[in-house]
PQR file with spaces between the fields and no chain letter, atoms N, CA, C, O and H, PARSE charges and radii, in Angstrom:
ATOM       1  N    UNK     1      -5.013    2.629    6.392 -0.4000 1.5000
ATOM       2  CA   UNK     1      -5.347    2.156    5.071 -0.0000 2.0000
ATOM       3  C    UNK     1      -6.557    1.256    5.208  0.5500 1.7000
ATOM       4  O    UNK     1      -6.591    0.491    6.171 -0.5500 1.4000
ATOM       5  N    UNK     2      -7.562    1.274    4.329 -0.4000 1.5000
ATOM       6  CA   UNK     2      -8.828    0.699    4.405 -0.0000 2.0000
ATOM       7  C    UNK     2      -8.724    0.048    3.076  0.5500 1.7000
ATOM       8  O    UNK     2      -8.419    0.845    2.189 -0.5500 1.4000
ATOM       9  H    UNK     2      -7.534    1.896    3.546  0.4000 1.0000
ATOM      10  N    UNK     3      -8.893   -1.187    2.688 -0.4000 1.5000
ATOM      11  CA   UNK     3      -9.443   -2.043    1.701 -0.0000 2.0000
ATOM      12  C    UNK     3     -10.270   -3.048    2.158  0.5500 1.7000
ATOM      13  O    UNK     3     -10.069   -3.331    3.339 -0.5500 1.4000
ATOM      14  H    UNK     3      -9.141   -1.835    3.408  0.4000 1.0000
ATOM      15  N    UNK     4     -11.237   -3.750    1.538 -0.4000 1.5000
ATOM      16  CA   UNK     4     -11.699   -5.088    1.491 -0.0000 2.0000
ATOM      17  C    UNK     4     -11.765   -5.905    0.525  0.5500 1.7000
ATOM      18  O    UNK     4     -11.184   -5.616   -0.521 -0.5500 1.4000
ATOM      19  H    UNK     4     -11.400   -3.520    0.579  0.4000 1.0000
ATOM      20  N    UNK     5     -12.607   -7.321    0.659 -0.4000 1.5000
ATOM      21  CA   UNK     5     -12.632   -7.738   -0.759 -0.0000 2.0000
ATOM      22  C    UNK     5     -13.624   -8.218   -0.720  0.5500 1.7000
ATOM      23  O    UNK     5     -14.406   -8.617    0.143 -0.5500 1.4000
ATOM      24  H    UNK     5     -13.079   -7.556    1.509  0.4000 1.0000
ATOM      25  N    UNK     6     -13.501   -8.109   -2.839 -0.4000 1.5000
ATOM      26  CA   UNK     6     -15.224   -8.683   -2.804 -0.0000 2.0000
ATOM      27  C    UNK     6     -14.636   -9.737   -4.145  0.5500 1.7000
ATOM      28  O    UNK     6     -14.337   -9.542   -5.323 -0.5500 1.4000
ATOM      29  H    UNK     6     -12.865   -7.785   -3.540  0.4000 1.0000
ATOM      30  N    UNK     7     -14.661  -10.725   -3.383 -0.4000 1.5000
ATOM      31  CA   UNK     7     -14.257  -12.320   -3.932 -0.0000 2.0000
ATOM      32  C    UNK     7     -12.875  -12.292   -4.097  0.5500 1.7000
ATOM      33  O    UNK     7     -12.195  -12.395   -3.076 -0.5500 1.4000
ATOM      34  H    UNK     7     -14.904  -10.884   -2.426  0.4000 1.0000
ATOM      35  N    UNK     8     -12.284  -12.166   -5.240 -0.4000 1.5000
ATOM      36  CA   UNK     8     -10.821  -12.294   -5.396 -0.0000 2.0000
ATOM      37  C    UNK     8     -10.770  -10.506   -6.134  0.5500 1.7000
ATOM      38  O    UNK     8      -9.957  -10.247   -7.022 -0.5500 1.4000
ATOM      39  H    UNK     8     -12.836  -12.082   -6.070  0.4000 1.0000
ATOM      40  N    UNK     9     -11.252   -9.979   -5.869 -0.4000 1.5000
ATOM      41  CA   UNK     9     -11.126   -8.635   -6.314 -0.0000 2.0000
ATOM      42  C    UNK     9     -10.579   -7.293   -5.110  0.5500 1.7000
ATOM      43  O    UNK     9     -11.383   -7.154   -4.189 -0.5500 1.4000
ATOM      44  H    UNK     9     -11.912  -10.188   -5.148  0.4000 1.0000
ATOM      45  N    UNK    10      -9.873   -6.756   -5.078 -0.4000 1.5000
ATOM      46  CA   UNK    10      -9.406   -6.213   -3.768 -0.0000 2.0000
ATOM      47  C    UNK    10      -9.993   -4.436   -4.131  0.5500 1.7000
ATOM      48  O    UNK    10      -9.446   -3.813   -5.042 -0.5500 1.4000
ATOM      49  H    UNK    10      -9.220   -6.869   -5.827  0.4000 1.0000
ATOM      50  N    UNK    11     -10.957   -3.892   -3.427 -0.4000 1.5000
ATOM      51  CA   UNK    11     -11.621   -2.903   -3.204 -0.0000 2.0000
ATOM      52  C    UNK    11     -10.667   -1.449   -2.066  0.5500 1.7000
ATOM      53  O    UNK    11     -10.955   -1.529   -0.872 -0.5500 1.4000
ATOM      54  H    UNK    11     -11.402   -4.397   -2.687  0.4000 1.0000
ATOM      55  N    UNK    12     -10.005   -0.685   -2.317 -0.4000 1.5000
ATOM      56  CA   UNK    12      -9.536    0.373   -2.261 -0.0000 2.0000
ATOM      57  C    UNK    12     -10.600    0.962   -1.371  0.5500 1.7000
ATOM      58  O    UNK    12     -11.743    0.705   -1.748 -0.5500 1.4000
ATOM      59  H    UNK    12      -9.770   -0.620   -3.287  0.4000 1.0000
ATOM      60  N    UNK    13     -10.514    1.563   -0.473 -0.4000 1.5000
ATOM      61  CA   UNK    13     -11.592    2.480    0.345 -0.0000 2.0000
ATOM      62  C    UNK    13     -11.057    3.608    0.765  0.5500 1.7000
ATOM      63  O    UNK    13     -11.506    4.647    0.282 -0.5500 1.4000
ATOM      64  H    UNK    13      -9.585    1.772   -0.166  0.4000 1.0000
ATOM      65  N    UNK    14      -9.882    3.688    1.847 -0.4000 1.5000
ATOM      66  CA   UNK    14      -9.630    4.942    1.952 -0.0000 2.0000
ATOM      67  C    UNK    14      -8.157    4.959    2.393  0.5500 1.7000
ATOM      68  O    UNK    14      -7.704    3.857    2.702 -0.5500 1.4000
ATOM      69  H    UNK    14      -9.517    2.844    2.240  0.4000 1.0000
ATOM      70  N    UNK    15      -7.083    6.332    2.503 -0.4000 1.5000
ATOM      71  CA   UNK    15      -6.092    6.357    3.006 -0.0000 2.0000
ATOM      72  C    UNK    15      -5.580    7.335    3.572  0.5500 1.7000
ATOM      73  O    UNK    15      -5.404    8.379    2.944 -0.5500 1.4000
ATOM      74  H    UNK    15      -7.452    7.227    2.252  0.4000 1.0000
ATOM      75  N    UNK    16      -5.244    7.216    4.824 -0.4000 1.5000
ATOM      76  CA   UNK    16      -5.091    8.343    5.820 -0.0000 2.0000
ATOM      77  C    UNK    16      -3.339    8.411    6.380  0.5500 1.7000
ATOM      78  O    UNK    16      -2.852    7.395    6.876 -0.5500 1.4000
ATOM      79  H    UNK    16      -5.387    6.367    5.334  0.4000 1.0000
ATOM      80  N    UNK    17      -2.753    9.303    6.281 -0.4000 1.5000
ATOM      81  CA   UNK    17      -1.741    9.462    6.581 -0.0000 2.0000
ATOM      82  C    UNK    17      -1.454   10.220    8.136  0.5500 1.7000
ATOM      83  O    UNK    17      -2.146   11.148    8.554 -0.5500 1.4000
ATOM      84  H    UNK    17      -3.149   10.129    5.878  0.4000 1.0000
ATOM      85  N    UNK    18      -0.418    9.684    8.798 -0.4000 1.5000
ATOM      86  CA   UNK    18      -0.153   10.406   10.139 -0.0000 2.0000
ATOM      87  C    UNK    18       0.627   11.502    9.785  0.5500 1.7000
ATOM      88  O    UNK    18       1.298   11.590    8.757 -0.5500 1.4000
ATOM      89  H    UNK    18       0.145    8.931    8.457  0.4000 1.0000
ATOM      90  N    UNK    19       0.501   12.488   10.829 -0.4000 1.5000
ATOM      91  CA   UNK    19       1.409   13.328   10.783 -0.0000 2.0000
ATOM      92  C    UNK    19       2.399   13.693   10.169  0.5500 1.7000
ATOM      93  O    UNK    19       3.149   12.746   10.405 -0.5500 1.4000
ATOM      94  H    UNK    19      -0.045   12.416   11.664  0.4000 1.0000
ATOM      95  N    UNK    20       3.013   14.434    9.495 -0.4000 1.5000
ATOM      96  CA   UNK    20       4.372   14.742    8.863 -0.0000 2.0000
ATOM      97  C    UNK    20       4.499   13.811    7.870  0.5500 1.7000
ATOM      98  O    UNK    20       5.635   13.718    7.406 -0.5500 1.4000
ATOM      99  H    UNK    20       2.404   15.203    9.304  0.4000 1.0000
ATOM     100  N    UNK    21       3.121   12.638    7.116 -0.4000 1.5000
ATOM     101  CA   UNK    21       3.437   11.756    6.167 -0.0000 2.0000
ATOM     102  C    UNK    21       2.417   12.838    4.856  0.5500 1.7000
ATOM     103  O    UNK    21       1.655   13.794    5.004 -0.5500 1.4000
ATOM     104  H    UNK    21       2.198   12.714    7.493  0.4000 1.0000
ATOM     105  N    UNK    22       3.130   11.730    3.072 -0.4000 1.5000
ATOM     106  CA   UNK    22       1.778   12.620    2.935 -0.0000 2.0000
ATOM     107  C    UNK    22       1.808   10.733    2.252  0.5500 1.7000
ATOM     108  O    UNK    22       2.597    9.795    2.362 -0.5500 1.4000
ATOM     109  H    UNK    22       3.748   10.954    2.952  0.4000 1.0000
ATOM     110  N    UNK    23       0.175   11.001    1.400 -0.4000 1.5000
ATOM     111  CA   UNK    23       0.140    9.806    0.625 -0.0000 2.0000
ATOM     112  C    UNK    23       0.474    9.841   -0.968  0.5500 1.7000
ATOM     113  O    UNK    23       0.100   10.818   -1.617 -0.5500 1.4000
ATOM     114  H    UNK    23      -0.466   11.764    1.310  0.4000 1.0000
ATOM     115  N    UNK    24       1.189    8.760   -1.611 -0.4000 1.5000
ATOM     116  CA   UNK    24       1.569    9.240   -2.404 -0.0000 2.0000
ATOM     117  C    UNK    24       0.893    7.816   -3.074  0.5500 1.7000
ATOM     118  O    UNK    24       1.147    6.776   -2.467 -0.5500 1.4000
ATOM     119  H    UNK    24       1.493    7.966   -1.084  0.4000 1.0000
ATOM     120  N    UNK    25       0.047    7.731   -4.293 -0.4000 1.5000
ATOM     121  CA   UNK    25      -0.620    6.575   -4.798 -0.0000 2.0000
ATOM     122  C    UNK    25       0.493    6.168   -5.678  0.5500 1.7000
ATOM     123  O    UNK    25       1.001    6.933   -6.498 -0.5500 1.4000
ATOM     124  H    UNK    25      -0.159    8.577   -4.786  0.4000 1.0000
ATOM     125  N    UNK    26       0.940    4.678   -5.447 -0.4000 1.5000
ATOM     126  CA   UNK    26       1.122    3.894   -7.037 -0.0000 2.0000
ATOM     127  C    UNK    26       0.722    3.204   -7.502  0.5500 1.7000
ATOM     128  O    UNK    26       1.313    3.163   -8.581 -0.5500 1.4000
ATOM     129  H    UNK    26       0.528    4.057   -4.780  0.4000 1.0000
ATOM     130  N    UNK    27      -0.469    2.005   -7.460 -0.4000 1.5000
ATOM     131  CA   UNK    27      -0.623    1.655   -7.999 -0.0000 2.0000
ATOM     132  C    UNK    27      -2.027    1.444   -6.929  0.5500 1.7000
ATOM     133  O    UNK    27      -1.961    1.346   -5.703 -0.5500 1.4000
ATOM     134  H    UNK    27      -0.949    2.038   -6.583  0.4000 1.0000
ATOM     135  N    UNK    28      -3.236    1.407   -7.734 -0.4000 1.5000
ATOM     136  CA   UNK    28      -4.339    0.660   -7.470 -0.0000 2.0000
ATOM     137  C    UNK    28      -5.561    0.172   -8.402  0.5500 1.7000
ATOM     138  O    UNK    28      -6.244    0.731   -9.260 -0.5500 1.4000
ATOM     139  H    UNK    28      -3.290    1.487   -8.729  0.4000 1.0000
ATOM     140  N    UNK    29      -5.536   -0.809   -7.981 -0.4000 1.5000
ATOM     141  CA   UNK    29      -6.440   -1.994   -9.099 -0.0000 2.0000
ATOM     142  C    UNK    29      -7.011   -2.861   -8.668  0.5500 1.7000
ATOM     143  O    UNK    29      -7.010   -2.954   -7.440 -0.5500 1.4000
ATOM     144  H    UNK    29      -4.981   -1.263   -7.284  0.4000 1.0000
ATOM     145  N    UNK    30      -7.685   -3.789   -9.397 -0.4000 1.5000
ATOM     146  CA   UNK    30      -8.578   -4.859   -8.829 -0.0000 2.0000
ATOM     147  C    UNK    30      -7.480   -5.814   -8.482  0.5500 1.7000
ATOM     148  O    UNK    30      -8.126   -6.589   -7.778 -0.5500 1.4000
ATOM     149  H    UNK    30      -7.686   -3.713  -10.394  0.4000 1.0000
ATOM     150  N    UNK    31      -6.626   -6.148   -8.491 -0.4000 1.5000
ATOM     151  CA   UNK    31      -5.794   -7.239   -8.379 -0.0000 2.0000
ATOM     152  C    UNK    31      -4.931   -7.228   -7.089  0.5500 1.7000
ATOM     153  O    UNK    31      -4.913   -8.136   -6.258 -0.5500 1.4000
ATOM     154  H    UNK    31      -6.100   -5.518   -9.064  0.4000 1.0000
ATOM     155  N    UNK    32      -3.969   -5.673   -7.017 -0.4000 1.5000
ATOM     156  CA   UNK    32      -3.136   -5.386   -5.978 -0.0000 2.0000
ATOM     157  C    UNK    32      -3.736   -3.911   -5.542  0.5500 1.7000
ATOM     158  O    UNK    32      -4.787   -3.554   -6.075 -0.5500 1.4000
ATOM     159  H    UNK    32      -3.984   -4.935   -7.692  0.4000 1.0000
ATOM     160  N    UNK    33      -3.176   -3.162   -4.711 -0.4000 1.5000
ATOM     161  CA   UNK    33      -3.177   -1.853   -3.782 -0.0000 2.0000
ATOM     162  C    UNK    33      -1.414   -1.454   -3.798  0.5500 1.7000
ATOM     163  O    UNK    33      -0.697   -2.090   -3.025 -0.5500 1.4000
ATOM     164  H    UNK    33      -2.322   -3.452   -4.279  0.4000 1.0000
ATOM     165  N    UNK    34      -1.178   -1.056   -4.138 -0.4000 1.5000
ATOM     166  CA   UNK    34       0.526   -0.428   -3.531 -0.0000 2.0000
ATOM     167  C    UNK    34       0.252    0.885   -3.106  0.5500 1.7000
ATOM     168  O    UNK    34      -0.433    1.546   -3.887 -0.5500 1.4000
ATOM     169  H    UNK    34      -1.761   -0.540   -4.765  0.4000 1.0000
ATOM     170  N    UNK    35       0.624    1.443   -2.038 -0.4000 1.5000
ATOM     171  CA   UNK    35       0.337    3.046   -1.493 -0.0000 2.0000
ATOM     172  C    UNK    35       2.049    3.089   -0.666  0.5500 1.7000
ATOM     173  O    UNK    35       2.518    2.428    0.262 -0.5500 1.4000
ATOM     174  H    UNK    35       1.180    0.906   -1.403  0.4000 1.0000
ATOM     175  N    UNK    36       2.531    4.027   -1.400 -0.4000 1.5000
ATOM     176  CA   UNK    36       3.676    4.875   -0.019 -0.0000 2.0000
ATOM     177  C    UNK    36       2.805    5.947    0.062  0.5500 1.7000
ATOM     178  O    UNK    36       2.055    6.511   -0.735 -0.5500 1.4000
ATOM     179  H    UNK    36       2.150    4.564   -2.153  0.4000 1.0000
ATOM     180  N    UNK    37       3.372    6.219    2.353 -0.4000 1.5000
ATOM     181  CA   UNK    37       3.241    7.010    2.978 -0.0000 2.0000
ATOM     182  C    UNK    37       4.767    7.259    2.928  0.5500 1.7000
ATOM     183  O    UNK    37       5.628    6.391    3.073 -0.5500 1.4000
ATOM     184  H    UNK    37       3.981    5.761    3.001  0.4000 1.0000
ATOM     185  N    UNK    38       5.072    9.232    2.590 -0.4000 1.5000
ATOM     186  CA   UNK    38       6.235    9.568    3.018 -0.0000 2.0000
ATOM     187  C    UNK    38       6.625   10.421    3.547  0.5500 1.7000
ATOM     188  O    UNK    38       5.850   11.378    3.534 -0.5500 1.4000
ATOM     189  H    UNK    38       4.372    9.937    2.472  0.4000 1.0000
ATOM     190  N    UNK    39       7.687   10.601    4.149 -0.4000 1.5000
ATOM     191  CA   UNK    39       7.823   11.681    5.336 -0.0000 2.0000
ATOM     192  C    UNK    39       9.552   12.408    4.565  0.5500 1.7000
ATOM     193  O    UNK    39      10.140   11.944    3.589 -0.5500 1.4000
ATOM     194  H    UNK    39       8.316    9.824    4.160  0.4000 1.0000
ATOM     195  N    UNK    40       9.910   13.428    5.278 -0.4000 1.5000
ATOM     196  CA   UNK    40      11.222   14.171    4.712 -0.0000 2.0000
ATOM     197  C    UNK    40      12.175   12.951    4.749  0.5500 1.7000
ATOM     198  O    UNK    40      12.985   12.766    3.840 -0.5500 1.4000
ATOM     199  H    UNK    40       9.432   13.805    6.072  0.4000 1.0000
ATOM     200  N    UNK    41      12.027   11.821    6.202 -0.4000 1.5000
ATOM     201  CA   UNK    41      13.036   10.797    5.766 -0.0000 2.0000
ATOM     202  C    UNK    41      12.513    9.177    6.239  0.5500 1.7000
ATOM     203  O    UNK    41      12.920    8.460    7.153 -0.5500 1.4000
ATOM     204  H    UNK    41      11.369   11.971    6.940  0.4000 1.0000
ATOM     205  N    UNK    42      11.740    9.013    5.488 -0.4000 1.5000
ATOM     206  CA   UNK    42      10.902    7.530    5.813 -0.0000 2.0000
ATOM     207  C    UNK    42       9.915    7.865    4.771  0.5500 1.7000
ATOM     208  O    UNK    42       9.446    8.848    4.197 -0.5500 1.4000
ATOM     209  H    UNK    42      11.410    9.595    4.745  0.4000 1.0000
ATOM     210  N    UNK    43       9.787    6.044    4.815 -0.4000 1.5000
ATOM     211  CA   UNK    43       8.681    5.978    3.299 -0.0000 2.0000
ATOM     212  C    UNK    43       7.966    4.185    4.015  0.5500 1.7000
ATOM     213  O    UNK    43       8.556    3.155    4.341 -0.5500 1.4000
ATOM     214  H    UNK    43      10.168    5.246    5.282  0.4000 1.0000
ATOM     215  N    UNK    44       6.917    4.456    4.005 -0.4000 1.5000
ATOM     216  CA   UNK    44       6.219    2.878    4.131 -0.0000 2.0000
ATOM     217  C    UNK    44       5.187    2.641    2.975  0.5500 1.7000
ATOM     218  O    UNK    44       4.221    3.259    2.528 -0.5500 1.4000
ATOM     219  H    UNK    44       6.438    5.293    3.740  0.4000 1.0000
ATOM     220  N    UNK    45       5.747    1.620    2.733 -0.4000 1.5000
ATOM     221  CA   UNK    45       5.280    0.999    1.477 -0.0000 2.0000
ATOM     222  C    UNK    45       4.142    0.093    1.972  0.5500 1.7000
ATOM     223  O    UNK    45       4.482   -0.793    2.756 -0.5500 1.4000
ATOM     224  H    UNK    45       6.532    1.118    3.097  0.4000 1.0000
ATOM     225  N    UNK    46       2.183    0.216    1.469 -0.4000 1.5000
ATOM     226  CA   UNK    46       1.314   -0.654    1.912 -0.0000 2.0000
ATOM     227  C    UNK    46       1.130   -1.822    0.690  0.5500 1.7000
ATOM     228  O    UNK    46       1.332   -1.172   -0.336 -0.5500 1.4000
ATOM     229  H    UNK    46       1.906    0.936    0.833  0.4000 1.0000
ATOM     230  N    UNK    47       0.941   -2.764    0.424 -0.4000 1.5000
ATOM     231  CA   UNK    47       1.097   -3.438   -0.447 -0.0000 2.0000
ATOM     232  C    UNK    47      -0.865   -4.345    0.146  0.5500 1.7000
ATOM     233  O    UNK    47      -1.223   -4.546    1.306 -0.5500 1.4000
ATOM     234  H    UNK    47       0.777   -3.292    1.257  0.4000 1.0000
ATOM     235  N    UNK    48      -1.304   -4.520   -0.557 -0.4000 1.5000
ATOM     236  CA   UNK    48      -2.748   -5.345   -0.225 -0.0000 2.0000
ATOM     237  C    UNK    48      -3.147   -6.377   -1.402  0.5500 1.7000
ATOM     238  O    UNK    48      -2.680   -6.152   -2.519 -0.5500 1.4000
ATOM     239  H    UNK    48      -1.013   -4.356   -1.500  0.4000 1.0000
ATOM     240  N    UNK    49      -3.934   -7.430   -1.223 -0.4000 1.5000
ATOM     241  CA   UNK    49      -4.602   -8.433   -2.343 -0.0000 2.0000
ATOM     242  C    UNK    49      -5.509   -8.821   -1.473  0.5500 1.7000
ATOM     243  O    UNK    49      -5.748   -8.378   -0.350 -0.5500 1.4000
ATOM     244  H    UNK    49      -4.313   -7.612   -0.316  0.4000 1.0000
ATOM     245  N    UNK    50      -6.237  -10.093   -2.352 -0.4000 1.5000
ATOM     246  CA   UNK    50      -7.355  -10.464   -2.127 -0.0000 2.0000
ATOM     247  C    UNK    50      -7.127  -12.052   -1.918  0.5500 1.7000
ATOM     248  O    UNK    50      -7.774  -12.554   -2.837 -0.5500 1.4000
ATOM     249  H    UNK    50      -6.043  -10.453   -3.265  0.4000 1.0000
ATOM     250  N    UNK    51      -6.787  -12.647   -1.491 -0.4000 1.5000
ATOM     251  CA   UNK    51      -6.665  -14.305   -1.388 -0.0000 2.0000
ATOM     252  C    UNK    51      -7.549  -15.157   -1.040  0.5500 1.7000
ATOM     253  O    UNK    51      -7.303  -15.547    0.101 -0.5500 1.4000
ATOM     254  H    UNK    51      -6.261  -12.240   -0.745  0.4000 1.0000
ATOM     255  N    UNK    52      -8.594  -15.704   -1.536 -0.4000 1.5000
ATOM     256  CA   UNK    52      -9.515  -16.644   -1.337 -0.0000 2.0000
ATOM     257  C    UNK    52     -10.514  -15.981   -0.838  0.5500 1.7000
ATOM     258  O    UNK    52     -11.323  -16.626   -0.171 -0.5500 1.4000
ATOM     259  H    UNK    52      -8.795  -15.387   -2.463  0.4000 1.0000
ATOM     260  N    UNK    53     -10.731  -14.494   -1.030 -0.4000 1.5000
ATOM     261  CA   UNK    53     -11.699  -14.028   -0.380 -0.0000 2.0000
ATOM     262  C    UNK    53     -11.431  -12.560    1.028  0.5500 1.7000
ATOM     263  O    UNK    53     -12.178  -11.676    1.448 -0.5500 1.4000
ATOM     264  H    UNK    53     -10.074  -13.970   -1.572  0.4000 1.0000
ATOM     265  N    UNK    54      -9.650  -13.060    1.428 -0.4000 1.5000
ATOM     266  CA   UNK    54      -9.098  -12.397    2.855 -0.0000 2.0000
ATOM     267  C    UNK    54      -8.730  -11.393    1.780  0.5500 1.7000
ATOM     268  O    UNK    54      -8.816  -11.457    0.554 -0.5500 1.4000
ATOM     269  H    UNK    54      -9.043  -13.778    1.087  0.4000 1.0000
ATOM     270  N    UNK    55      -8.245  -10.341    2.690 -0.4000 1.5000
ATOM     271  CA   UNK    55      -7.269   -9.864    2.008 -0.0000 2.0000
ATOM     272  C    UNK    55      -5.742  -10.171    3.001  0.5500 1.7000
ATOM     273  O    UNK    55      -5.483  -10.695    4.084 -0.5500 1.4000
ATOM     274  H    UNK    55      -8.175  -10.289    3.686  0.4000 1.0000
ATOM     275  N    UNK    56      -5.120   -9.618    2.091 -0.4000 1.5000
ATOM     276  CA   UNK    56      -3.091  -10.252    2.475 -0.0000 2.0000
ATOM     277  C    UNK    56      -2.854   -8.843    2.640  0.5500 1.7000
ATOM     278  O    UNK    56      -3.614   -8.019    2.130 -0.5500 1.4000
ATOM     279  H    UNK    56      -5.331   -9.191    1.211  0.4000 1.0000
ATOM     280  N    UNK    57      -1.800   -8.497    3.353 -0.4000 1.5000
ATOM     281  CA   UNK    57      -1.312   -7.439    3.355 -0.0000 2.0000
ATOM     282  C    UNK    57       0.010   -7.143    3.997  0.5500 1.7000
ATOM     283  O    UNK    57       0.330   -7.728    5.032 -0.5500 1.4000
ATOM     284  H    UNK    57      -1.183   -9.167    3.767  0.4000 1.0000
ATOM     285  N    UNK    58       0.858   -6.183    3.377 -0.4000 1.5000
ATOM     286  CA   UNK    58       1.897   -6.099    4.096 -0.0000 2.0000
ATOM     287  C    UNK    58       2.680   -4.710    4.361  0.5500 1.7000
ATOM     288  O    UNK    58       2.040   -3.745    3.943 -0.5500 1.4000
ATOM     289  H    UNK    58       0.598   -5.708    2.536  0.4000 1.0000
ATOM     290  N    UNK    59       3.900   -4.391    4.952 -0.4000 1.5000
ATOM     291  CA   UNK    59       4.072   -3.057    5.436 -0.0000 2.0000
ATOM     292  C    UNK    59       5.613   -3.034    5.240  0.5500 1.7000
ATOM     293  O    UNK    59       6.336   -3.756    5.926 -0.5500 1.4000
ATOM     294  H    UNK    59       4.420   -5.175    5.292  0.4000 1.0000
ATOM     295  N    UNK    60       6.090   -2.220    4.322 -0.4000 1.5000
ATOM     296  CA   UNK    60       7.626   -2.180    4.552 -0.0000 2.0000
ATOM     297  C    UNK    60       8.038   -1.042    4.611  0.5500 1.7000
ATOM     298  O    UNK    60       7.556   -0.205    3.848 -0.5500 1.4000
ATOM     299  H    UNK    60       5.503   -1.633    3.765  0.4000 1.0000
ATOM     300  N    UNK    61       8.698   -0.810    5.213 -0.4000 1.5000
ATOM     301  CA   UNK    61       9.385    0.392    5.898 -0.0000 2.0000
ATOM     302  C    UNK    61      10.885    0.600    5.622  0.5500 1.7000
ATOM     303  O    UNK    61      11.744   -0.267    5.784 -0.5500 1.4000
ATOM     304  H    UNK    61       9.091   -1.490    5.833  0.4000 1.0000
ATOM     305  N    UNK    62      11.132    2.076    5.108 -0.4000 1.5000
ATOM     306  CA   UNK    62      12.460    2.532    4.410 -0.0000 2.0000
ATOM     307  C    UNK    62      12.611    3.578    4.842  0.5500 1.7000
ATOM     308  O    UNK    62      11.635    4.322    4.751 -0.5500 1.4000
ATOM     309  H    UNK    62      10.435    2.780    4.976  0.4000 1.0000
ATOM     310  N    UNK    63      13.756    4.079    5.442 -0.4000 1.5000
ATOM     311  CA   UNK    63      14.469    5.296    5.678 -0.0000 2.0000
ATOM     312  C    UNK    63      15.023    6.060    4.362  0.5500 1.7000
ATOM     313  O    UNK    63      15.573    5.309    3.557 -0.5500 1.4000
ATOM     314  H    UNK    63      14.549    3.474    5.515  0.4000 1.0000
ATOM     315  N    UNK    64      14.992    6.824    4.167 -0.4000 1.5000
ATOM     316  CA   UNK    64      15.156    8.009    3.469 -0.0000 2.0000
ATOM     317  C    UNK    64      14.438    7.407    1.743  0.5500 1.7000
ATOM     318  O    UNK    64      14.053    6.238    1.758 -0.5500 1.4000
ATOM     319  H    UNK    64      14.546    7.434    4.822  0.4000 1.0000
ATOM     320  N    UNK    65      14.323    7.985    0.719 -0.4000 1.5000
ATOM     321  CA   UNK    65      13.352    7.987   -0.210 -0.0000 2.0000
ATOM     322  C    UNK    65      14.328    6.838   -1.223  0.5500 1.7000
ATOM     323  O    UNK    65      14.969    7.266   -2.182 -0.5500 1.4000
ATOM     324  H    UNK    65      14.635    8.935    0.707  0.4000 1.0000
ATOM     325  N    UNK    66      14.322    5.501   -0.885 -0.4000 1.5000
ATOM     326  CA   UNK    66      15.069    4.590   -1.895 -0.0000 2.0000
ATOM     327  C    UNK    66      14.610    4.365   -2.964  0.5500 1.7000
ATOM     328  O    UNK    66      13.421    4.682   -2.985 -0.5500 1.4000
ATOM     329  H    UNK    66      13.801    5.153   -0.106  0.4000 1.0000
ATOM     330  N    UNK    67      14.895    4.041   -3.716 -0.4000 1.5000
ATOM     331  CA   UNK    67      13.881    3.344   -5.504 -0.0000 2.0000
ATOM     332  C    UNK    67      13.406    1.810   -4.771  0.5500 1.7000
ATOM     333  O    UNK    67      14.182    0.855   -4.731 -0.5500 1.4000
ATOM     334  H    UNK    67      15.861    3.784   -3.699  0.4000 1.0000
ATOM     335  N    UNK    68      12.285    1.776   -4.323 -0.4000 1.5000
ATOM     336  CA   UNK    68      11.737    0.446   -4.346 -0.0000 2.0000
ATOM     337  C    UNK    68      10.520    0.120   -4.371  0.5500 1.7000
ATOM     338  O    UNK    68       9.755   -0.232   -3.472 -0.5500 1.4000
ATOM     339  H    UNK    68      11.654    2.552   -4.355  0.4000 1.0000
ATOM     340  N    UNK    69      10.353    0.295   -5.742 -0.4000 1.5000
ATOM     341  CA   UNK    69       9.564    0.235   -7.096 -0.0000 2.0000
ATOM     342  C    UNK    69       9.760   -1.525   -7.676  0.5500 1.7000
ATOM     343  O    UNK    69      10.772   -2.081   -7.250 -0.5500 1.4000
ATOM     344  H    UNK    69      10.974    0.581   -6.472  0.4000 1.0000
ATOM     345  N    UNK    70       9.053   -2.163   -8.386 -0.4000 1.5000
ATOM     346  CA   UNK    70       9.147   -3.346   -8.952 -0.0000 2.0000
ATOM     347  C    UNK    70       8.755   -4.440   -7.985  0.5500 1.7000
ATOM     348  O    UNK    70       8.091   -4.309   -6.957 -0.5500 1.4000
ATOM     349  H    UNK    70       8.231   -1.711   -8.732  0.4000 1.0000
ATOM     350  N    UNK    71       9.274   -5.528   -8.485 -0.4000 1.5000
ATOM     351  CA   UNK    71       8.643   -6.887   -8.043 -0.0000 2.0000
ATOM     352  C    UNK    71      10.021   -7.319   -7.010  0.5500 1.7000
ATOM     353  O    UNK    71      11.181   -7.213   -7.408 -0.5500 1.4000
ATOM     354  H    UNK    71       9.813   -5.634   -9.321  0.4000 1.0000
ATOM     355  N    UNK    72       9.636   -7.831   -5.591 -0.4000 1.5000
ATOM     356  CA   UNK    72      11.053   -7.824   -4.831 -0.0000 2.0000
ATOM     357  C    UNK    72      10.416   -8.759   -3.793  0.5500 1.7000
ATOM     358  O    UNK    72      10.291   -8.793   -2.569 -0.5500 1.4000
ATOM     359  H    UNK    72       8.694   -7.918   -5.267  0.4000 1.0000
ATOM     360  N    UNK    73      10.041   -9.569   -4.953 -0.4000 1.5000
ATOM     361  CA   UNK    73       9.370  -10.525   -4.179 -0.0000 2.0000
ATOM     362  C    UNK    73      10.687  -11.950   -3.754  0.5500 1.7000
ATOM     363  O    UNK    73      10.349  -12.920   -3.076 -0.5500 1.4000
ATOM     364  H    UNK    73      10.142   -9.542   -5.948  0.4000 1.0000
């Protein structure tokens, strides 16, 4: 997964999936990035922002195709 940022704005670039994944977009915008990669039984969820300039990012990982969708913060 490729993003950067340009100030507090988080820039989308590219997304490459391994093997046996595919990519499946949900959400991308100036604010956040959400991307699942999924496979017949695994799903990783990329989540990205922009914080002071960095970007934040994080990776969660689920076995078989759960609903986890929403705010789970």
């Amino acid at each position: 997964m490729k993003v950067a940022c340009d100030g507090d704005r988080i820039v989308f670039k590219s997304a490459a999936p391994q093997a046996g994944f595919q990519f499946v977009q949900r959400e991308i915008g100036e604010e956040q990035v959400n991307i699942d990669f999924e496979s017949e039984d695994h799903t990783s969820t990329f989540q990205a922002s922009c914080e002071n300039g960095q970007v934040k990012e994080s990776i969660n990982e689920y076995d078989g195709h759960e609903n986890h969708g929403g705010d789970d913060d």
